[in-house]
N, C-alpha and C positions, 0 to 999 in steps of 0.2 A: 665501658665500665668507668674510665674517668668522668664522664659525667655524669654518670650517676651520682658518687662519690662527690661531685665538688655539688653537684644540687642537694643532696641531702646533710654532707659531712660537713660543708665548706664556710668558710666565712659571711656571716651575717651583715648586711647592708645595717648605716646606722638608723634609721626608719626604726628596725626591730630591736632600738632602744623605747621607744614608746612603752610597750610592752612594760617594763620598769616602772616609767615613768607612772604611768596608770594605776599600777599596783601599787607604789610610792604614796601617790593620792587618795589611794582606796582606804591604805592602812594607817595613814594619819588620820583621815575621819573614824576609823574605828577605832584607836589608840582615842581621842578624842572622846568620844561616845562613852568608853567603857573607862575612862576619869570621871564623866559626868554621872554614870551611873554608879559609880562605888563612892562618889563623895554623897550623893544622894541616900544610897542603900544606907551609910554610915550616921545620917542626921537620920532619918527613919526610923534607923534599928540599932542605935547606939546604946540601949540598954542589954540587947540579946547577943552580942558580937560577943564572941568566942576564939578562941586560937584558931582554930581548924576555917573558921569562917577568913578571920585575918589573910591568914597563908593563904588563902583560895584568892581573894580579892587581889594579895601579892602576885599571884604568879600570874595569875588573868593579866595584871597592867604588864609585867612582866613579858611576858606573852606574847601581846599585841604591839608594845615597841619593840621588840626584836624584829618580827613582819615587818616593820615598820622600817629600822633600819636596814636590813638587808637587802630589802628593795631598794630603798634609796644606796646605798653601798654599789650594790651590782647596778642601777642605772648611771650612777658617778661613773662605774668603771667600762661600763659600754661606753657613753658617751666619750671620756678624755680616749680612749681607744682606737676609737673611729675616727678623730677629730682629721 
């Protein structure tokens, strides 16, 4: 039974900071992308922009840097952990 428990429950080697890291990467390209695409949508469609539209474009970038920091937050905190 204990090793079940330490293979499944147990401390994570630092390797399976990667993990982190990758998503860290993923989500700054997409934080990224979704700037490039609401400063676009905004020179396109700046006569039709609406409140509702506004707040949509806010939480979207919203959104995507939180992803963004978390991942990087929790790989900071794997990595100084394992060190």
């Amino acid at each position: 039974m204990s090793d079940f428990t330490t293979r499944f429950f147990g401390p994570l080697t630092k390797e399976a900071c990667v993990y982190f890291k990758i998503f860290t990467v993923l989500f700054f390209f997409v934080l990224m992308f979704t700037i490039f695409v609401e400063i676009l949508f905004i020179f396109k469609n700046y006569t039709k922009l609406n409140f509702r539209i506004f707040v949509s474009g806010v939480l979207l970038l919203f959104n995507s840097f939180m992803a963004y920091f978390v991942n990087r937050l929790l790989y900071t905190m794997c990595s100084k952990s394992l060190a």
